[in-house]
N, C-alpha and C positions, 0 to 999 in steps of 0.2 A: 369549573372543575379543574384543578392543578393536575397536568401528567407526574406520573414519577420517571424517575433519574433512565432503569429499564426501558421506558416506552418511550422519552425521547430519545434518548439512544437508536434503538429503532427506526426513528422513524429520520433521523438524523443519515442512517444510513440508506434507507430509501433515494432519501435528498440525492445522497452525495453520488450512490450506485447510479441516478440516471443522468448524471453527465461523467459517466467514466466506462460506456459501452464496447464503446471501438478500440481498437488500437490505438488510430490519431487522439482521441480525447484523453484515455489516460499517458502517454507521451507526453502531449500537449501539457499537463499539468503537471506532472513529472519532472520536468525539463524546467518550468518556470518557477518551483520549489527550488529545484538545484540552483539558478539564477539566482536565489535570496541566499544562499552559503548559510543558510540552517543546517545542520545535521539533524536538530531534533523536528524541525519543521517536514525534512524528505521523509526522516521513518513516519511520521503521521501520515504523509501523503501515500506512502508506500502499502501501508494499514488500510486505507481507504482504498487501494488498486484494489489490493489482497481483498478486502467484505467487500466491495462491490463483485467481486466473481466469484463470492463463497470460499473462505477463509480455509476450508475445507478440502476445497480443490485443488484453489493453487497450490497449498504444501503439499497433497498428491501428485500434480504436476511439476512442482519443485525437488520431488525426492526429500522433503524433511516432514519432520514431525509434525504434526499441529499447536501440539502444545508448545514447540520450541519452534514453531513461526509463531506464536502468537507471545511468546515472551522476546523475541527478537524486533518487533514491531511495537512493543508495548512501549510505555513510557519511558520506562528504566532501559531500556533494550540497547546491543548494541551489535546488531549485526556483523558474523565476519563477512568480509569479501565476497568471499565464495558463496555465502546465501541471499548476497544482496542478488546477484549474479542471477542463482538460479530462482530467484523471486521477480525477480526481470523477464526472463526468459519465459516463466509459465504464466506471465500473466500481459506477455507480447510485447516486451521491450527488449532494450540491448542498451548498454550504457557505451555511449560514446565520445572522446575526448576533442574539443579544438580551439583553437588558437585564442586566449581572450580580448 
């Protein structure tokens, strides 16, 4: 029996939600995303912080919209600053800069 595109999705996010509980774990992957200098690879990563805590919340805890966290995270997306920030912040990070 073939899943469809919905239910792996789903359960893809299950996956991803239970190594991203702590603080140290999503940092942890956070950080090693940034290490590759993808932009497009962070906003995924960042998408995956965000549905692991309920996509819902954090832009609750963000002070934005859902729908414009969920297009700022999406593929096309390009986050300002300022939301990267507080998408950071509500979801127990802080972006920090040092020396390469």
């Amino acid at each position: 029996m073939a899943t469809n595109k919905k239910s792996a999705g789903r359960q893809l996010d299950e996956v991803v939600g239970e190594f991203l509980q702590t603080p140290d774990e999503r940092a942890a992957y956070v950080e090693a995303v940034l290490a590759d200098g993808d932009v497009a690879t962070l906003r995924a990563a960042l998408r995956d912080v965000a549905r692991a805590q309920g996509m819902a919340d954090v832009a609750r805890r963000a002070g934005v919209g859902e729908k414009s966290l969920f297009r700022a995270l999406g593929d096309a997306g390009n986050p300002r600053l300022d939301t990267l920030y507080k998408v950071l912040a509500a979801t127990g990070m802080r972006l920090h800069v040092s020396a390469a």
